[in-house]
C-alpha positions in Angstrom: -40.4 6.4 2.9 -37.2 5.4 2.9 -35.5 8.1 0.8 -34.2 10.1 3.5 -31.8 7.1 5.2 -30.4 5.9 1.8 -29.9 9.3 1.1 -28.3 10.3 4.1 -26.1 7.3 5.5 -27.0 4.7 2.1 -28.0 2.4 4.7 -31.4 0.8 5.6 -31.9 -0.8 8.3 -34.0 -4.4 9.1 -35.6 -3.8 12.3 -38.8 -6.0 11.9 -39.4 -8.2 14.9 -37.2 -6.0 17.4 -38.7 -4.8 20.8 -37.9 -1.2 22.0 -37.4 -1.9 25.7 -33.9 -0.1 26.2 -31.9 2.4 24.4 -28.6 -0.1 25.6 -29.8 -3.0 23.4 -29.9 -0.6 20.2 -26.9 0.0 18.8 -25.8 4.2 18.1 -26.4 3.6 13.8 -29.5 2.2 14.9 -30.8 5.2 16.8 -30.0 7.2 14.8 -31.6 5.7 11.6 -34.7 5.8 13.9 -34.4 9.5 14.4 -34.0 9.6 10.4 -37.1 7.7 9.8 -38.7 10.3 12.1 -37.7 13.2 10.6 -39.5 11.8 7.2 -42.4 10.9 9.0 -42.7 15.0 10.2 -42.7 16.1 6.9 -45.0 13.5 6.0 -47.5 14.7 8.6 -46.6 18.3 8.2 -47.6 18.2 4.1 -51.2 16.5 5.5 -50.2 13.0 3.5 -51.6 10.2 4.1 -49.6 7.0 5.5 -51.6 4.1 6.4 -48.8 1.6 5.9 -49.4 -0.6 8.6 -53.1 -0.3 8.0 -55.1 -4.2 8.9 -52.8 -4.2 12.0 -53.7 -3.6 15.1 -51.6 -2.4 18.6 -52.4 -3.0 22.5 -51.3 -0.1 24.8 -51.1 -1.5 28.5 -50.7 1.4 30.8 -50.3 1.0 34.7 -49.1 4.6 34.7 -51.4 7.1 33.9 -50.0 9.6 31.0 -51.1 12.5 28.5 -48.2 12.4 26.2 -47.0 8.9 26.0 -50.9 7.8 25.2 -51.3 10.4 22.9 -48.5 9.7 21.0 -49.3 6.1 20.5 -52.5 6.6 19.8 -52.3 8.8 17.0 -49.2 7.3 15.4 -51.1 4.4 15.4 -54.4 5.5 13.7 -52.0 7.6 11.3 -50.1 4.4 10.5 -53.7 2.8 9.9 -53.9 0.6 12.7 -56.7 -0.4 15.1 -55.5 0.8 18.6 -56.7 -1.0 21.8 -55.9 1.1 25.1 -56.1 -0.6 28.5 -55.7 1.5 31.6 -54.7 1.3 34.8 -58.1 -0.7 35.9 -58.3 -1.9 32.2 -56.5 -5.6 32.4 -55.4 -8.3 34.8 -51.8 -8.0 34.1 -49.9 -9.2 37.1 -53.6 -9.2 39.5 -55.9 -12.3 38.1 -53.4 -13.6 34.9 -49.8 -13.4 35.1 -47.4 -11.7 33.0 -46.6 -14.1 30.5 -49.6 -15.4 30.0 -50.9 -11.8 29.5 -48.2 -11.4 26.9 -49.3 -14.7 25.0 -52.8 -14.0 25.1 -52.2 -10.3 23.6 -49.8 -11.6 21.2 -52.3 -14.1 19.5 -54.6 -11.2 18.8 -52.4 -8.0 18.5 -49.2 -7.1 16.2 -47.5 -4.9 18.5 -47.5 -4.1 22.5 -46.7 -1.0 24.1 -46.2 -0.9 27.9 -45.9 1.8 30.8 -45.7 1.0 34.4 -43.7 -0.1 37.1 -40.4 -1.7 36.8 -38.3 -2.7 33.8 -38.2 -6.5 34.4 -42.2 -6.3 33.5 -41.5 -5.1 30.2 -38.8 -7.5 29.6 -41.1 -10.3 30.8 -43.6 -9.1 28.6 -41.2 -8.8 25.6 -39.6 -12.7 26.7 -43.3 -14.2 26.2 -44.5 -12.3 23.4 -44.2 -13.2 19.9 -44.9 -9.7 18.7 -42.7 -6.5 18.9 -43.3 -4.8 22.6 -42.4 -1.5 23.1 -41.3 0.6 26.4 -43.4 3.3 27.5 -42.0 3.9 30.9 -40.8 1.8 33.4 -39.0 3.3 37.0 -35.4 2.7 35.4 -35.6 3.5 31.4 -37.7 5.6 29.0 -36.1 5.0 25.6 -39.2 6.6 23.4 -39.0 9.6 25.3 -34.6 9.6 24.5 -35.4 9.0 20.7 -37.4 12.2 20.8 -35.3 14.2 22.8 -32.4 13.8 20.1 -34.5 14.4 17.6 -35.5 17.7 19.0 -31.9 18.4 19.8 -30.8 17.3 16.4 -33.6 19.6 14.9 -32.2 22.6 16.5 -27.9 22.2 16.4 -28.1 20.0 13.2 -26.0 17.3 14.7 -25.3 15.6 18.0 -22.0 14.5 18.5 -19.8 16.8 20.0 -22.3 18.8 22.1 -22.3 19.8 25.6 -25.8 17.7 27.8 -26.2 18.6 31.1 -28.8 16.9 33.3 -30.2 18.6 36.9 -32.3 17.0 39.4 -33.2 13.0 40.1 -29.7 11.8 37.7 -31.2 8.2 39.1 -34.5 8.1 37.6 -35.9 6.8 34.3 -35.1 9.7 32.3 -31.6 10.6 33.9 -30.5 6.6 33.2 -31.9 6.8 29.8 -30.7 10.0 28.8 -26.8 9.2 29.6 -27.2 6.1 28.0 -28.4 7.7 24.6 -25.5 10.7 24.9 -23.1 8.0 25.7 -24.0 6.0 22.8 -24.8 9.4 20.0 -20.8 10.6 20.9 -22.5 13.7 23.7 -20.4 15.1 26.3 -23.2 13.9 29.4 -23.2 16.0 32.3 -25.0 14.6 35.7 -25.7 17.9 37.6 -27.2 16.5 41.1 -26.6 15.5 44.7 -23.9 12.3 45.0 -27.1 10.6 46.9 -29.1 10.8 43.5 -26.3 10.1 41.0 -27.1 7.0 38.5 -26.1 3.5 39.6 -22.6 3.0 39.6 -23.0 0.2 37.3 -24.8 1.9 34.7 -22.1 5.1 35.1 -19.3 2.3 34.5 -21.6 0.9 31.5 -22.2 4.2 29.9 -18.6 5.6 29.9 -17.0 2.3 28.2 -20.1 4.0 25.5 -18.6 7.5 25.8 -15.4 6.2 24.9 -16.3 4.1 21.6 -18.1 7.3 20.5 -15.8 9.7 21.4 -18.5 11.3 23.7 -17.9 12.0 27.9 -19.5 11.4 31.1 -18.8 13.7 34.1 -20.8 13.7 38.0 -20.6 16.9 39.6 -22.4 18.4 42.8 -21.7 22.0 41.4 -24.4 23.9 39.1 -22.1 26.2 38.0 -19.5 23.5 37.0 -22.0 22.0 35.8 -23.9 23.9 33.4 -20.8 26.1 32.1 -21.0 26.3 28.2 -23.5 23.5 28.2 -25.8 23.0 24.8 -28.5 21.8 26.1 -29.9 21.8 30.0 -32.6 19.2 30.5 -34.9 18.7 34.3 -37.2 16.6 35.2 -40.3 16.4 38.3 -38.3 16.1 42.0 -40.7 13.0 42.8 -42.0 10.6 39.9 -44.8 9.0 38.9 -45.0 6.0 41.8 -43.2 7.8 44.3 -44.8 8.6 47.7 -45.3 12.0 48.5 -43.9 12.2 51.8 -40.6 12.9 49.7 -41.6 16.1 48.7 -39.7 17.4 51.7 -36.4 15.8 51.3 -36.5 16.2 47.6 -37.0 20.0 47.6 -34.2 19.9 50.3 -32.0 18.2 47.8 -32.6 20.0 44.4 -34.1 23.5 45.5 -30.5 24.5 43.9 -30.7 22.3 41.0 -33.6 24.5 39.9 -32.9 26.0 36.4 -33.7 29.9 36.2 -32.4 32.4 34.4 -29.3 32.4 36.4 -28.2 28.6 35.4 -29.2 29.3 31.2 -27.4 32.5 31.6 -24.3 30.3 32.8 -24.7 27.6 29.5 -23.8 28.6 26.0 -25.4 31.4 24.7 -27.4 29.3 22.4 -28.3 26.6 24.9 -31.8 25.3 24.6 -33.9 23.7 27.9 -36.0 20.6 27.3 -38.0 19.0 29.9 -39.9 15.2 29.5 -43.1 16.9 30.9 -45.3 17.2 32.8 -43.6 20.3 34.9 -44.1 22.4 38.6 -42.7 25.9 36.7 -46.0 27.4 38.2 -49.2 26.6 40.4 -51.0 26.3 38.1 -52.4 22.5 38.7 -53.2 21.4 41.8 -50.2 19.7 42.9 -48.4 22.4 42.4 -51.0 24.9 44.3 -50.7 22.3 47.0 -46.8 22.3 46.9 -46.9 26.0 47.5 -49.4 26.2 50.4 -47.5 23.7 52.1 -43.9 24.3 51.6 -44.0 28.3 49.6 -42.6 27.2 46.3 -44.1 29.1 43.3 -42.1 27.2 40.8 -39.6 23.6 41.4 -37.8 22.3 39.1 -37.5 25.1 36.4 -38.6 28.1 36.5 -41.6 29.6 34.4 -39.6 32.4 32.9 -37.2 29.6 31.9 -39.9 27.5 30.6 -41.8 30.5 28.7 -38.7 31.4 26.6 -37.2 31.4 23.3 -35.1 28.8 24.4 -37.4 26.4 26.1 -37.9 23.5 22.9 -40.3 21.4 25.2 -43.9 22.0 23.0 -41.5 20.9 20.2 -40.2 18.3 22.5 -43.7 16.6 23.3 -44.8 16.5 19.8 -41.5 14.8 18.5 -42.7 11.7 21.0 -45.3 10.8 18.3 -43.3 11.4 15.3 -40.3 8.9 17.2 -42.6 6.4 18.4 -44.2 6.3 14.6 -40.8 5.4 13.6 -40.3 2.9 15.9 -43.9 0.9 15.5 -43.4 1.4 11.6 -39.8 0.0 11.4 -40.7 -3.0 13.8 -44.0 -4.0 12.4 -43.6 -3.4 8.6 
């Protein structure tokens, strides 16, 4: 299993024990030997092998955010791996309502090897992870999603054949989960980070500050600009996410499409990148209305498509099926390296 790392950098790494809560508590050798690891399990799952080598252990998935990829990807990473896999929904435990979270964490902890966790807001995770004795893992929270980050590289990787050096460039929310995470991993890999989005929805000043003392170990860059043409000039890779999250009230609708109707990418903005940029995009997307928010986004404000377009999202250069299937090859990785 190990053959491609050694190979590669001649380095294996111990992870065993270590909680995936944050990309910013992983060191850039570290992600990247996780992206490695990944890579071998594709090929293992591509060639049909069997690789049960976590098989007699068993994983609880605690989801306070419904999802289809996230829940997917655990799931199946987790019966591949040979592990029993306990799923508990939104309604499915008392975590925070009748039993606390610690004591949640201990009670899961004496019966399962490994915890996985989507929901609300990042000190729930790191409470869980505080009072568990087994690894616990980050699905989502309001301010990080480091699974989602480990395959985004990896898809990015698969395509270029390296990281450092290229041009990111982010449109939309640049405060949310994914625009926090995704200049902390290009910070940390040696990208050049571009945050493409209002000054109101820029990251955290603390976390820009953070990120660019990052930027400068690894010889990577991180610029804020207003302008989408500034922006996305000769960028690598343009990446958009939903204009309201998961949690968020819809009464923003409004002030959102205000803000990013011009953050949109179309045809016009990956004309304006590098000829062989690619567009990825966390999923789910509004590119049509085709699902009933996005029918009811259209009847009540006359927008066919938000934050990308669908003749963006249908093309040659749109990686995002490859994308979504890369979160189950990472999150293998990372449940194999922590629990073996």
């Amino acid at each position: 299993m190990h053959e491609y790392a050694t190979n590669k950098g001649g380095l294996i790494m111990d992870l065993r024990g270590r909680d995936l809560l944050k990309l910013i508590d992983y060191t850039p050798e570290e992600i990247q030997y996780l992206i490695a690891v990944a890579k071998e399990f594709k090929k293992i799952k591509k060639s049909n092998q069997s690789h049960e080598f976590l098989k007699g252990k068993n994983i609880a998935l605690i989801f306070e955010k419904d999802s289809t990829r996230t829940r997917c990807a655990f799931e199946v990473a987790g019966y591949d791996l040979g592990m029993g896999v306990t799923y508990l929904g939104p309604t499915g435990s008392q975590l925070g309502k009748k039993e606390t979270i610690a004591d949640t964490a201990r009670v899961l902890a004496g019966m399962y090897d490994g915890i996985e966790y989507r929901g609300f807001g990042q000190d729930v995770v790191e409470e869980l992870a505080k009072y568990s004795k087994v690894p616990v893992w980050n699905g989502l929270t309001d301010e990080f999603h480091p699974t989602q980050m480990l395959a985004d590289m990896m898809t990015v990787d698969e395509h270029f054949g390296y990281l450092k050096g290229l041009h990111f460039t982010f449109l939309g929310d640049a405060r949310n989960n994914v625009g926090n995470s995704l200049m902390v991993v290009c910070a940390k890999l040696g990208l050049h980070f571009t945050c493409c989005a209002p000054k109101s929805l820029f990251p955290k000043e603390e976390l820009i500050k953070q990120c660019e003392e990052y930027a400068k170990a690894s010889g990577g860059s991180i610029t804020l600009t207003e302008d989408v043409l500034e922006g996305t000039k000769n960028a690598d890779v343009l990446y958009t996410d939903v204009w309201v999250s998961m949690g968020e009230a819809p009464e923003l609708w409004q002030e959102r499409i205000s803000l990013l109707q011009k953050y949109q990418v179309n045809k016009e903005v990956m004309n304006n990148a590098s000829p062989n940029a690619i567009f990825l995009h966390c999923l789910p997307s509004f590119h049509n209305i085709d699902t009933k928010i996005g029918k009811e986004i259209y009847e009540k404000y006359g927008i066919k498509e938000m934050e990308v377009t669908d003749e963006v999202f249908e093309s040659e250069q749109s990686k995002v099926m490859e994308e979504a299937e890369n979160r189950m090859h990472t999150i293998k990785a990372v449940m194999f390296e922590t629990l073996k």
